[in-house]
N, C-alpha and C positions, 0 to 999 in steps of 0.2 A: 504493500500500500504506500500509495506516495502522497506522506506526511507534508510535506513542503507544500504540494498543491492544493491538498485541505485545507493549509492555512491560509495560503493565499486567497481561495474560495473563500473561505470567514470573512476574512479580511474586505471584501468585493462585498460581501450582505452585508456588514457594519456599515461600509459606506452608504450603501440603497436603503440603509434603516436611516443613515445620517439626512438622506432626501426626507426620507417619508418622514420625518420629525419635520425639515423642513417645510415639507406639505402643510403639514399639521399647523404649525408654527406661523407659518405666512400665508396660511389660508384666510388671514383676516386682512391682509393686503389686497387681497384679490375679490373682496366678496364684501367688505365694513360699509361701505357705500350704498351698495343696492339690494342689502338686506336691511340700510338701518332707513332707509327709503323707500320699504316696503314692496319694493318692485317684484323682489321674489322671493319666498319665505327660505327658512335659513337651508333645506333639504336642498331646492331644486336650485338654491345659489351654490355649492358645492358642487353638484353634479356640471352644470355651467361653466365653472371654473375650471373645474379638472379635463373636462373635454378639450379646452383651450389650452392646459397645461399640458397635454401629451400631447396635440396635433403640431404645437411649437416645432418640435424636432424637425418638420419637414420643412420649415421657412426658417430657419435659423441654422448658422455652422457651427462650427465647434473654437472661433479663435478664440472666445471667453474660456473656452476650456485649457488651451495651449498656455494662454496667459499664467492663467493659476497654477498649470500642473508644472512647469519649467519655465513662468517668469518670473516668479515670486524667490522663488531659492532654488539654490546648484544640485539640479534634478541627480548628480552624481554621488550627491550623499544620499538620497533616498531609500531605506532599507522596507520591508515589511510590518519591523516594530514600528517604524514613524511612523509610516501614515496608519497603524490601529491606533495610535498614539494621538494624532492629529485629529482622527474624526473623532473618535470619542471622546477629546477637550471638546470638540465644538456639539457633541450630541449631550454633555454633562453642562454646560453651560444653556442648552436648549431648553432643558427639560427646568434649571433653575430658574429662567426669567421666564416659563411658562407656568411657573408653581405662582409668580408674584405677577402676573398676568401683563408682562412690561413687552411692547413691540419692538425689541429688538431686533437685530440682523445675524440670521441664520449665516448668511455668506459669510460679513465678517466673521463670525463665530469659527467656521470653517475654516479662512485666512489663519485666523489668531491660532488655533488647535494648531495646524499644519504648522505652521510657524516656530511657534512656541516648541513641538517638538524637537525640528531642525535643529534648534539652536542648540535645545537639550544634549543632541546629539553629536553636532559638531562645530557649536561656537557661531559669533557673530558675525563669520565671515563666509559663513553659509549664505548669507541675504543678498539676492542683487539690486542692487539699489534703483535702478533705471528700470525694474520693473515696478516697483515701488511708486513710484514719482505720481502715475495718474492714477493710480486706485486709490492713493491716500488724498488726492486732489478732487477726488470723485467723491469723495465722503462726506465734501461739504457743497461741491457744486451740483454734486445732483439733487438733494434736493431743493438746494435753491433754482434748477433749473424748473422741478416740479415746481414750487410756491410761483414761481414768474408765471411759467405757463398758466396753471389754475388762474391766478389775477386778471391776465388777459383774458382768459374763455370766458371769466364768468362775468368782464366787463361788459364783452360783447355780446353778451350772453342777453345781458341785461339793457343793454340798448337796445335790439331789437324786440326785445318783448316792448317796452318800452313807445319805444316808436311805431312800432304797429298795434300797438295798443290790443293787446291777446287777453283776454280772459283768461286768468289763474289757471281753472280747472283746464283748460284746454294746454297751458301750458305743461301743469304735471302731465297729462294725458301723452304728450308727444314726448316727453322728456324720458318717461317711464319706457317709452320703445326706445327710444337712443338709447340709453341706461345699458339696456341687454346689449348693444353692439357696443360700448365704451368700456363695459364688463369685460367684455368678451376679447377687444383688445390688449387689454392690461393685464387678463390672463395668458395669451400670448406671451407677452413683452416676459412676465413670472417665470413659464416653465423656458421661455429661451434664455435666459440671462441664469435663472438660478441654476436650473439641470444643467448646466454646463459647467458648474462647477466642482460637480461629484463628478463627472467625466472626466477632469482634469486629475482630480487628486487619483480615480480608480487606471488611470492610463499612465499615467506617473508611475504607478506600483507595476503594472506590468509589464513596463518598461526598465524600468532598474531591477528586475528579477531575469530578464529576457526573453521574455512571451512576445514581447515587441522589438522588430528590430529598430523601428522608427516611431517620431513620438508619433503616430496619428489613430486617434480616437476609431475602435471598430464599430461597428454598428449595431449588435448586441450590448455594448455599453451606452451607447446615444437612447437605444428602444428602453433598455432597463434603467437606466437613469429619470427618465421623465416615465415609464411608469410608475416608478418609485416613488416621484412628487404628487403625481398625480391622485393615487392613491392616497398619501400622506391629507391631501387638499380635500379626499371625500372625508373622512376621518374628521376633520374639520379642527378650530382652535376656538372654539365659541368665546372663552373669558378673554381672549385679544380682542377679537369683533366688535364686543363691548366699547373696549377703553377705542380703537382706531374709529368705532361707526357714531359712534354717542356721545363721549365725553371729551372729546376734541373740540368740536362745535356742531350745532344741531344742522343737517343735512334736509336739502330739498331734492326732488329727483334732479331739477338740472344742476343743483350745484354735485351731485353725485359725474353726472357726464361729463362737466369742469374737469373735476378732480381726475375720474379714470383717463380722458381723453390725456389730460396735461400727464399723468404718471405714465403714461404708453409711450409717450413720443420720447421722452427721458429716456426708458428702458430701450426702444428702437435705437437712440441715438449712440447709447452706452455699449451695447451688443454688435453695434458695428464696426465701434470703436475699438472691440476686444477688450473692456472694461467691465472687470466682477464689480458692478456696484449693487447696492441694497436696496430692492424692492420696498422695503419697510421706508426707509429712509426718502423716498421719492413719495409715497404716495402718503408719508406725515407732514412732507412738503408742502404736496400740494394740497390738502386737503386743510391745513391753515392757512393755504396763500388762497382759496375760495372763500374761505370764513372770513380773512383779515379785508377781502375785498368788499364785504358787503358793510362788515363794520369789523374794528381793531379788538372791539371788546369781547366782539360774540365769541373771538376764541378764546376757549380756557386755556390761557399762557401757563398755567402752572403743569397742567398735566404734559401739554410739550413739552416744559423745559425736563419733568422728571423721565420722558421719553429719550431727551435730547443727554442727560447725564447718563442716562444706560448707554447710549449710544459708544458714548468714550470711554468705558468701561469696558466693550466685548470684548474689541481684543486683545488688549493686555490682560484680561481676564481668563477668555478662553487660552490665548498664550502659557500662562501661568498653570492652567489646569490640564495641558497638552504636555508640558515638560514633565509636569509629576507624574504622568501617567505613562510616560515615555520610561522616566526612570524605574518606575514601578514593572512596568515591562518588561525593559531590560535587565534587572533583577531578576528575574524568571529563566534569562537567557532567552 
């Protein structure tokens, strides 16, 4: 029996459990909007979601994946214990800020774990820095790229109701069918940008072991990667949903299509770019830069900012909980 390959196989379901916690976890990204806007109860927004988060793989490549698996750190140090090491800091850190219902970023969580192992492993001079440079640049302009977008949608949003003077009701009315297609995008933009990051870390591993001669992502890992979120996505994160759909500021259906449309084109942008950014983080963006445009107050700035200090926390957090885990490992042999 070949032990090695057992582990490895482990090793490949920790990761696709690491999705499906992300599923789980950032299904309130994908779904906070248009269930706290009644458009679709919380079952058939799930199903909606997840449909969008597996079909990604065919309209999306893999350079998010490339990025994270060998641009982040010297893909030569990468052994087996690391990356069980790396996803489990970022699946032990998931499951904590899902205990305290805080919308964190799964990805970075992922970064920091992977990370934080490496370094465990072989020093700080594991990190390349030039890969560095736009994902940590992305942590703050993506969502401000969502809050800008949101402001403008829901300006114009609100000028044309405005000037054509629409009855309310007819307004929800059409708002609530956009809604399902603005949904439906930003679930796209989720399973493209997120599932591409378990691809990176699962093709990393089979590459420093030598399954692969080259780094390029097979297609059993792209299928089971985003089945993994997807699932993760039906599974749902209800006590996120809460804090991302509710207690941010109170949502109208159009200001829900604001918010989805403005978080999709962020995630489209970022994905092109080959940039692992946070889904969480764009659509907290935007979904204050919608509220801040109606009025500054309507958002509860406090619940942002206690969103905004987990944020800084992930991943020298998960970091921290990736090395222990790493050395806890390596102990074992």
């Amino acid at each position: 029996m070949d032990w090695n390959l057992i582990f490895i196989g482990f090793i490949v379901l920790v990761a696709l459990g690491f999705d499906f916690t992300n599923g789980a976890h950032d299904a309130a990204n994908s779904i906070a909007t248009i269930v706290s806007t009644r458009v679709l109860s919380p079952r058939h927004a799930v199903i909606w979601a997840a449909t969008f988060n597996f079909i990604a793989f065919a309209i999306f490549g893999t350079a998010v994946a490339k990025t994270l698996g060998k641009g982040l750190i010297d893909v030569n140090v990468v052994t087996p214990n690391l990356v069980l090491a790396g996803v489990m800091g970022a699946i032990a850190w998931n499951i904590i800020t899902w205990v305290f219902a805080l919308p964190t970023s799964s990805s970075h969580a992922l970064i920091g774990g992977y990370v934080g192992a490496a370094v465990a492993k072989a020093g700080w001079g594991v990190i390349i820095p030039g890969g560095w440079t736009k994902t940590l640049v992305f942590i703050v302009v993506a969502p401000l790229i969502g809050a800008v977008l949101g402001v403008i949608f829901i300006t114009i949003a609100s000028w044309v109701i405005h000037k054509k003077d629409f009855a309310p009701a007819g307004v929800n009315k059409w708002s609530k069918r956009l809604q399902l297609f603005s949904a439906a995008i930003y679930s796209l933009g989720h399973g493209g940008n997120d599932a591409q990051k378990t691809m990176g870390i699962i093709t990393g591993l089979l590459f420093s072991v030598g399954y692969l001669k080259s780094f390029d992502v097979p297609m059993w890992v792209v299928l089971s990667a985003h089945g993994a979120i997807a699932i993760g996505t039906l599974f749902g994160g209800w006590r996120i949903i809460k804090t991302m759909g509710q207690k941010i500021v109170k949502l109208r259906p159009i200001d829900g299509v604001c918010a989805e449309t403005a978080s999709a084109m962020s995630l489209f942008l970022a994905t092109y770019l080959a940039i692992p950014v946070s889904t969480t983080h764009v659509i907290t963006g935007a979904i204050s830069g919608v509220g801040a445009a109606k009025r500054v107050s309507s958002v509860r700035w406090d619940i942002t900012f206690r969103i905004v200090q987990a944020w800084i926390f992930t991943i020298p957090c998960a970091a921290l909980l990736g090395a222990l885990i790493y050395w806890g490992v390596s102990s074992f042999g």
